[in-house]
Phi, psi and omega in degrees: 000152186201119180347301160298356160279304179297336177297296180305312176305288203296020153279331208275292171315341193300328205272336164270011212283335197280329165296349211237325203256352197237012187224165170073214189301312179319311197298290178332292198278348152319301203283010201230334193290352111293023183276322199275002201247114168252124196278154181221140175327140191076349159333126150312109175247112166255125196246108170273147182050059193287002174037207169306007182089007159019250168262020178282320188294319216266017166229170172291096191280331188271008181235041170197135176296089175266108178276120198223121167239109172228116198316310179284135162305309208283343195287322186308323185275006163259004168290296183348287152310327200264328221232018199320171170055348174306192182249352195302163171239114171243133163275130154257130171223187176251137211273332173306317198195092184279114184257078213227156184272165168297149167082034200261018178236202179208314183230132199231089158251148188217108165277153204353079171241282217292348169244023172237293184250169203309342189247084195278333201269335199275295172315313168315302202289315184320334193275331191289324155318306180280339123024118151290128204282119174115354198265207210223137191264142168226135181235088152277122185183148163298142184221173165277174177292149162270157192070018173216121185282174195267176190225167210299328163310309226279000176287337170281326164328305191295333224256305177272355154288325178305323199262355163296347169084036165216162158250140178230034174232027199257155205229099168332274170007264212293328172289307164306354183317302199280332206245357193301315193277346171289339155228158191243119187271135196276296200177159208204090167215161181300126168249347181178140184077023182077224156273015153307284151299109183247154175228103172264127139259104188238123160303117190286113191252007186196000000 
């Protein structure tokens, strides 16, 4: 995957994406993905890959300073569209190289970005950067299981998923690597699909 790839597809996914990501089981672990979090007037929030606006309705959008980036236009303009007359600020940008100073957020969130871009360990630190020390990283994303290899279907699989503009072979564990001594992890649990899908919580401690 590569930036000029992902860019083409998710011209394609932008008009549908809400039906397939924003519904169903998608819709359900959305509406959960904040429950443990209470947000306060003025909070900073930043949506690293904020796509179509998602998970922007499942918070008090209009009593918190919200930043929404996403690399692709066209998704950015259907956030747009969804938040017209607000106060949000949406950027296009690379979730890979944030162009924000450090600790400039309270809250840093990214629903599938990390099994979307090419760099993910890259992507990862960037969220931790903009990161304020105490505030809070939230990751919703398909990951592998740690500790189980892939088998052979499911590495050819991954090789032709890749080209839909995801990975399903990208390993939390290994992208957090880098970043272990900068955050504490709050809770790490399976939300759809058994532990395919996690909802990480981390405190940013440095």
């Amino acid at each position: 995957m590569n930036n000029s790839w992902n860019k083409l597809i998710y011209k394609g996914w932008a008009p549908i994406y809400d039906r397939i990501f924003n519904s169903g089981p998608f819709s359900k672990v959305r509406d959960i993905l904040f429950s443990e979090i209470h947000f306060r007037p003025g909070d900073r929030v930043l949506f690293v890959g904020a796509g179509t606006g998602a998970d922007i309705d499942r918070l008090p959008y209009d009593l918190l300073e919200i930043t929404a980036i996403d690399y692709s236009e066209d998704m950015l303009e259907k956030a747009k569209e969804k938040f017209k007359g607000s106060s949000i600020t949406f950027f296009k940008m690379d979730a890979q190289q944030l162009e924000f100073d450090d600790g400039s957020f309270d809250y840093v969130i990214g629903s599938l970005i990390l099994s979307v871009v090419p760099d993910s360990t890259k992507a990862f630190g960037e969220m931790i950067r903009v990161c304020r020390k105490e505030g809070l990283v939230v990751v919703f994303d398909k990951f592998a299981q740690p500790g189980k290899g892939q088998s052979f279907v499911t590495k050819a699989l991954r090789h032709v998923i890749k080209l839909l503009g995801t990975d399903i072979g990208v390993s939390f564990e290994e992208i957090c690597q880098k970043e272990k001594a900068r955050v504490r992890l709050i809770s790490d649990e399976g939300v759809m699909l058994g532990n395919t899908y996690r909802r990480i919580l981390l405190q940013k401690v440095c």
